[in-house]
C-alpha positions in Angstrom: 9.6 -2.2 24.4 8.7 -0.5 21.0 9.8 -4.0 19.2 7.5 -6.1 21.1 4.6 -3.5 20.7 5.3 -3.5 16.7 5.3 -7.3 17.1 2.6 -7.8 18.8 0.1 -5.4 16.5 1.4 -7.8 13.9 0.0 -10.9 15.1 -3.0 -9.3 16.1 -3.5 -8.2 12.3 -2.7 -11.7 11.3 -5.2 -13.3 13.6 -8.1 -10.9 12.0 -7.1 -11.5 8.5 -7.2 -15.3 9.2 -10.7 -14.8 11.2 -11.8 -12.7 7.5 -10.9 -16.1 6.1 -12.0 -18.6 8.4 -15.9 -16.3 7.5 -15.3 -17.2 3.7 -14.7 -20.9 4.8 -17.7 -21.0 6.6 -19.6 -18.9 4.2 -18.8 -20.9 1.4 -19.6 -24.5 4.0 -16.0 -25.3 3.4 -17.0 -26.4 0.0 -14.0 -27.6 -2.8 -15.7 -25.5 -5.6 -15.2 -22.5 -3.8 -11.6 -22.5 -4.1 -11.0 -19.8 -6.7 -13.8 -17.3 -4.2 -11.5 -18.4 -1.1 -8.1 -17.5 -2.9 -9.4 -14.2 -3.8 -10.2 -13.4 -0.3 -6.8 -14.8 1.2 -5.2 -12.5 -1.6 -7.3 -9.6 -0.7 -6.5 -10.3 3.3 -3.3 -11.4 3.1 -1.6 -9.4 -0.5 -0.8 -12.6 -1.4 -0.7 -16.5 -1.1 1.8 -18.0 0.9 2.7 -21.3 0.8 1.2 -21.4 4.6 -1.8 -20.1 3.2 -2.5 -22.1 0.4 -1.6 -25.2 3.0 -4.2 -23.6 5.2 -7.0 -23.4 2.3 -5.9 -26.9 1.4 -6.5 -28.4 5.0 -9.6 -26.4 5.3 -11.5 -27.2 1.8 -9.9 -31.1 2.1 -8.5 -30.6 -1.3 -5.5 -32.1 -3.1 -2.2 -29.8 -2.5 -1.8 -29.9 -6.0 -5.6 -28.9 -7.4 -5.1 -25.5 -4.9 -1.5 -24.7 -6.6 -2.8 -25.5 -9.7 -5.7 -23.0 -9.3 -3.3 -20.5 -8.0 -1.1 -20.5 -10.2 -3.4 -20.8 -13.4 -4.7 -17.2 -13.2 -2.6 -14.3 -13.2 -4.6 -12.6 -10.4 -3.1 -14.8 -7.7 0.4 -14.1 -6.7 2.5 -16.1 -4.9 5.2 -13.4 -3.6 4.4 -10.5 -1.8 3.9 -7.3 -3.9 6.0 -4.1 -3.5 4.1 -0.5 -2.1 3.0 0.3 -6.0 2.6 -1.8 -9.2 3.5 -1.1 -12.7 1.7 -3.4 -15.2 2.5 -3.2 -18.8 0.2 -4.2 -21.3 1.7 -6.6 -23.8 -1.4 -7.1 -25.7 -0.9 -6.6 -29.9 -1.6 -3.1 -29.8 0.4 -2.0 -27.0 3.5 -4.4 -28.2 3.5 -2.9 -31.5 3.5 0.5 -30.4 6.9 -0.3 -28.0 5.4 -2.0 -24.8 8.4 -4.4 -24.6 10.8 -1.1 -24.7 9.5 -0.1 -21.6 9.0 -3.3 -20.4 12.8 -3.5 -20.6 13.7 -0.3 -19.6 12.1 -0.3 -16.5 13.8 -3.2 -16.2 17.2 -1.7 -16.4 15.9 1.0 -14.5 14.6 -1.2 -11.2 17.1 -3.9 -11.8 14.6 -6.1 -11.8 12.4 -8.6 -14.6 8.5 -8.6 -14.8 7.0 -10.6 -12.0 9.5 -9.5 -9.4 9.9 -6.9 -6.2 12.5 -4.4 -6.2 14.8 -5.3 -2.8 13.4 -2.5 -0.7 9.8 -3.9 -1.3 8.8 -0.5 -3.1 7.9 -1.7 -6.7 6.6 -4.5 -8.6 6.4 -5.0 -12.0 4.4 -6.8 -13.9 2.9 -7.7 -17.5 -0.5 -8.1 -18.7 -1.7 -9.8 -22.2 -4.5 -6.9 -22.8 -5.7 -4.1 -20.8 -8.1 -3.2 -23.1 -6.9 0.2 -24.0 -5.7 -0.3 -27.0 -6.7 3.0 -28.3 -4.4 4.7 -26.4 -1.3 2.3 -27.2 1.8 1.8 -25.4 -0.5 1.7 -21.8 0.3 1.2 -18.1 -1.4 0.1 -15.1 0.6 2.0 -12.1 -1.7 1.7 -9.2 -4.4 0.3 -10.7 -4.9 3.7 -12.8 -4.5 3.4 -16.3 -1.7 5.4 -18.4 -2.2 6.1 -21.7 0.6 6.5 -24.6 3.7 5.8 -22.2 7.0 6.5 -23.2 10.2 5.4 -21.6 10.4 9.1 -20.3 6.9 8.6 -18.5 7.4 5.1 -16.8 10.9 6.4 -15.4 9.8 9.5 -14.0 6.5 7.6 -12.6 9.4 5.0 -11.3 11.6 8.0 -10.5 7.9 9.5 -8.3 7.6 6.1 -6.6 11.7 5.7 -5.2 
């Protein structure tokens, strides 16, 4: 009985993101230029944009499968997969790759046994990179949670890693 319960609160959450997004549609008079303001309310709703959603949008907006990919994958704000409980985004930008970003990159790498851009198995972390934060006063940085980091080590980003697990 507990299943079905779970199941069923589920769906009901769905059916209110996708009314949040059928709003937007209408908001917007299911115009085509509004396609990056709609992605960034599926992303917001949803965490990310499924291939059913983008679909959805594309239907909806009477756009070209193609043009709404090509939008969502263009900018690095949209994401494709789902993300994990917390994120970890490394700035690469000059400042922050001369002062060892890639190092850290690379060992939370090791450490998650996964790359940049993925989900660890148990849905907890995601990595990520960035080209500039702009902190670069306060070189190597990292985004966990969307609060910035200052002068990371490989000792902070695995203990913050170690904090998260």
């Amino acid at each position: 009985m507990e299943a079905v319960e779970k199941k069923e609160k589920v769906e009901q959450k769905q059916d209110n993101r996708l009314k949040f997004l059928n709003a937007a549609l209408k908001r917007n008079l299911y115009q085509p230029d509004s396609l990056i303001e709609i992605l960034h309310t599926a992303q917001e709703l949803f965490g990310y944009l499924s291939k059913e959603t983008l679909e959805y949008i594309t239907r909806e907006l009477k756009l070209p499968p193609s043009k709404v990919y090509g939008v969502a994958t263009f900018y690095n704000f949209f994401s494709l997969k789902p993300k994990g409980e917390h994120t970890c985004i490394v700035c690469m930008g000059t400042a922050c790759y001369v002062k060892g970003a890639a190092e850290l990159l690379s060992e939370m790498e090791k450490f998650l046994n996964i790359k940049a851009g993925e989900t660890t198995k148990d849905g907890k972390i995601s990595i990520a990179t960035a080209r500039c934060i702009g902190t670069c006063g306060s070189a190597p940085a990292v985004i966990y949670d969307n609060q910035v980091a200052a002068y990371q080590t490989k000792e902070s980003v695995i203990q913050k890693l170690k904090e998260w697990l």
